[in-house]
C-alpha positions in Angstrom: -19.4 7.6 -5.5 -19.3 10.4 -3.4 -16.8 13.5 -4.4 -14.2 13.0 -0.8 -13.8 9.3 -1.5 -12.8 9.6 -5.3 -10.2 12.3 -4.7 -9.0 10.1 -1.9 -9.0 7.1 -4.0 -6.5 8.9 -6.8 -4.6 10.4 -4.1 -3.6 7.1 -2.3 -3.6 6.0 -6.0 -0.9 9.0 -7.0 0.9 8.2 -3.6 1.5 4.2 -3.9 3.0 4.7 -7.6 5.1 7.9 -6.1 6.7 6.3 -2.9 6.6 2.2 -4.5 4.8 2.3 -0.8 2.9 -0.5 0.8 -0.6 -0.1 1.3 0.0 -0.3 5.1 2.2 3.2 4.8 -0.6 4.5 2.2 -3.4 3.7 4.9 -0.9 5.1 8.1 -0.2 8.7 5.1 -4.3 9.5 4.4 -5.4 8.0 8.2 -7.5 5.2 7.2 -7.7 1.4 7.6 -5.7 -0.6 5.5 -8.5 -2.5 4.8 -10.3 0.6 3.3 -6.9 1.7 1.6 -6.5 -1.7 -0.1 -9.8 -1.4 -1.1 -9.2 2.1 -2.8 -6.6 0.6 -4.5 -7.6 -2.5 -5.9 -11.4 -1.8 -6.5 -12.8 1.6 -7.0 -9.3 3.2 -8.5 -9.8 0.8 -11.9 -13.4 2.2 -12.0 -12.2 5.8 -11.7 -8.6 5.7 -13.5 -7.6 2.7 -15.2 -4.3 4.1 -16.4 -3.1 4.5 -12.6 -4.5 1.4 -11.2 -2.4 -0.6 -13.9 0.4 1.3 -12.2 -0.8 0.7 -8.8 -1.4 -3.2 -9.6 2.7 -3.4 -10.3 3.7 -1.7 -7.4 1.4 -4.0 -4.8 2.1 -6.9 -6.5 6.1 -6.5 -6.7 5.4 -5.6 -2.7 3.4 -8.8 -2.4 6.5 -10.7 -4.2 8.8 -9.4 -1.4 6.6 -9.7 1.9 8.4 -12.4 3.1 11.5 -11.2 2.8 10.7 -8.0 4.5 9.0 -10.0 7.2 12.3 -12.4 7.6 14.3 -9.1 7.9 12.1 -7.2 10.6 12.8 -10.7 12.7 16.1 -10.7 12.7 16.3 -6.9 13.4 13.8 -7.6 16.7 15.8 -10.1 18.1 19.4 -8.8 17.3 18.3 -6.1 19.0 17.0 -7.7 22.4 20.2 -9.6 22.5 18.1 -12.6 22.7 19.9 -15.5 20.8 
């Protein structure tokens, strides 16, 4: 694996575990997809620092637990807003 992508993998790593962030905000912080981020994060991390992607693996799946909720709330927030309803 190439130098660039390993230090980016421990940085969004270092990040999730830092902010509890999603791996949408980790992909928007470093400028990549969130496809490649979630890929970082769940596949080459473990082979680079085990330690961290343990760490990693309870903050995505506690986000993962709560996705729903988060998306019920973002509803209600658009439409109270537009006054619709």
């Amino acid at each position: 694996m190439r130098e660039y992508i390993e230090e980016r993998v421990l940085n969004i790593g270092e990040y999730i575990v830092a902010n509890n962030a999603t791996v949408r905000q980790a992909a928007k912080e470093f400028g990549v997809s969130k496809s490649t981020a979630h890929k970082d994060a769940a596949d080459r991390l473990p082979k680079i620092n085990p330690a961290l992607a343990q760490n990693v693996r309870k903050v995505l799946d506690v986000n993962k637990s709560e996705r729903h909720i988060r998306g019920g709330l973002a509803t209600r927030d658009k439409y109270s807003r537009s006054n619709i309803g």
